[in-house]
Steps between C-alpha positions, in 0.01 A plus 500: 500500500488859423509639178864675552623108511387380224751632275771395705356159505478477141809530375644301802284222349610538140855492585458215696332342210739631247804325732348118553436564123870583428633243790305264286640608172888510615510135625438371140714824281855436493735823439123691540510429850731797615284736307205311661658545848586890397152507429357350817747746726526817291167563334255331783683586744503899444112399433393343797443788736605287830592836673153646439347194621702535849375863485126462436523171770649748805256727378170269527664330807454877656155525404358184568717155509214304332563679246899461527421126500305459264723680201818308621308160510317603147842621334692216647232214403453686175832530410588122571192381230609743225853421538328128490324558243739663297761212588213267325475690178833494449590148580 
């Protein structure tokens, strides 16, 4: 993965971690769950940069679609363990 991605892929991570860690948190808090849920849509979602990842993917799928593949398997597999993992620290 190029160096340009890595950014991008970073903070996609983090949010996702940062939402299975707040998905966690809101099934146990009563009135904190709407906050929770504000949280989770708000905040991470003006974080996660889903747009730029749709961007930089067209943009390696020109150059090379190994390359293409291999961010969108990596942020998609990625993504599902920290949200995992995140989910698990919470609960």
């Amino acid at each position: 993965m190029p160096r340009k991605h890595w950014a991008t892929f970073g903070v996609n991570i983090t949010a996702s971690f940062a939402l299975g860690l707040i998905a966690s948190l809101s099934e146990r808090s009563g009135p904190d769950r709407q906050i929770n849920l504000l949280l989770a849509t708000g905040f991470l979602g003006s974080l996660s940069t889903f747009s730029t990842l749709m961007v930089e993917l067209l943009q390696a799928w020109t150059v090379g679609s190994r390359q293409a593949i291999l961010l969108m398997l990596g942020s998609v597999l990625s993504g599902l363990i920290a949200v995992s993992v995140g989910m698990l620290l919470g609960g």
